[in-house]
C-alpha distance (Angstrom), angle and dihedral (degrees) to the residues before:
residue distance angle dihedral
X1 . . .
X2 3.72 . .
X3 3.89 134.1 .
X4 3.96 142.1 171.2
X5 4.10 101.5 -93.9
X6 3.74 119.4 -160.3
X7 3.87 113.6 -174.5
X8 3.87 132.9 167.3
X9 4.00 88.3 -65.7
X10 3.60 114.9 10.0
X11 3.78 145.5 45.7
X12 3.50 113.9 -149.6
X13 3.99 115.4 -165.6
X14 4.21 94.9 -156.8
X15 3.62 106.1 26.4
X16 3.63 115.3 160.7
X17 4.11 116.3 -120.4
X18 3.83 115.9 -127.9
X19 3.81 104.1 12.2
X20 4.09 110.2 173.5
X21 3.25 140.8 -177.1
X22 4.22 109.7 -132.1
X23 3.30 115.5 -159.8
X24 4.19 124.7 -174.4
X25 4.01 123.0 -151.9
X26 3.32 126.3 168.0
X27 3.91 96.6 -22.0
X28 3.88 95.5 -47.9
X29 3.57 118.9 105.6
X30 4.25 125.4 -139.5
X31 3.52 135.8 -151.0
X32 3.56 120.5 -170.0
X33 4.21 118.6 -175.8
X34 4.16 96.9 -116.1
X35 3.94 79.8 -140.6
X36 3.78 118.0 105.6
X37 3.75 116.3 -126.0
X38 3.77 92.1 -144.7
X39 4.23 95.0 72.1
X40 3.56 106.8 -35.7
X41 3.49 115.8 -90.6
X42 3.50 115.3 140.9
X43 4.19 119.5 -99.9
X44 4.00 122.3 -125.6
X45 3.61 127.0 -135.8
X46 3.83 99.8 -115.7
X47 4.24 99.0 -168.4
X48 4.13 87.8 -174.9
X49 3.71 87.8 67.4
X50 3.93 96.6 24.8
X51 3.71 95.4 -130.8
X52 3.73 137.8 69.2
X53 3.68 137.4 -82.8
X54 3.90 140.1 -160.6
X55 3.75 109.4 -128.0
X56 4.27 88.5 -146.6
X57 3.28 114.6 48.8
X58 4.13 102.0 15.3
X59 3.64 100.5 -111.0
X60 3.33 124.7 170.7
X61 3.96 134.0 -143.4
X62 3.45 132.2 -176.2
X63 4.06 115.3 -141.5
X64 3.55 91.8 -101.9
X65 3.77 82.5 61.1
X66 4.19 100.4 -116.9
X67 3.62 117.4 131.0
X68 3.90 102.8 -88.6
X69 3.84 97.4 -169.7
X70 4.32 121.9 58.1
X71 3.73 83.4 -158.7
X72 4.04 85.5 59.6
X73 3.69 111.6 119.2
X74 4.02 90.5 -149.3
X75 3.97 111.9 110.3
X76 3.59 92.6 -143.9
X77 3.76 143.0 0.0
X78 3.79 126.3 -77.5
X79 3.98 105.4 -66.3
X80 3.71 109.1 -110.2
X81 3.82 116.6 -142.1
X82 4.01 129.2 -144.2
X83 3.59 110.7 -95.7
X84 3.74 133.9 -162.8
X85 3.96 129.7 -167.4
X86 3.77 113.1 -150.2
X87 3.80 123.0 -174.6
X88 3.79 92.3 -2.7
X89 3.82 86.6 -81.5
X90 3.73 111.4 54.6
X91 3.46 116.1 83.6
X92 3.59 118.1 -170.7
X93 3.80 133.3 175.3
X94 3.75 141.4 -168.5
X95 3.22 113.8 -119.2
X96 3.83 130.3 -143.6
X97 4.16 138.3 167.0
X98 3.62 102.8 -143.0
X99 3.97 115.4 -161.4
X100 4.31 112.4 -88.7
X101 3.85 111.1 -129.9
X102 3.70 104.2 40.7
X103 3.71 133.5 95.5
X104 3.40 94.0 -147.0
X105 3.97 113.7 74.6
X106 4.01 107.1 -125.2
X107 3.37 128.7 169.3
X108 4.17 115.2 -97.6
């Protein structure tokens, strides 16, 4: 599913909805929200640093999705989504906007 995406710097005609990251360790499976909860631009894996990066404001992630930088302007860490694993191979998540600019993580 696509949609027109406006965030603090860009409009985007054909952006898709609900893009994660996954991420497996140790048997458990991660989703992180690829939108950064400073003002909404969406992050970049960075594999050099082996984390994630927002293109706007330079912050910083670490894989596990927790701010990896104090000087990162982000309030909080990526926002981490409820995931379920069906059948051993289905992976489905939950997904959820939470509001940019806060530190606490509430629902958009």
């Amino acid at each position: 599913m696509v949609a027109s995406r406006t965030d603090a710097w860009n409009r985007s005609p054909q952006t898709p909805i609900g893009a994660v990251y996954l991420r497996r360790t140790g048997g458990k499976v991660q989703a992180l929200n690829v939108v950064c909860p400073h003002a909404g631009c969406f992050v970049d894996y960075n594999p050099d640093a082996k984390g994630y990066h927002c293109p706007c404001h330079d912050s910083t992630f670490a894989l596990s999705g927790q701010i990896s930088s104090p000087s990162s302007p982000a309030p909080r860490g990526l926002d981490e989504l409820e995931v379920e694993v069906r059948n051993d191979s289905e992976v489905w998540v939950k997904f959820q906007n939470f509001q940019a600019g806060q530190a606490k993580k509430t629902p958009a």
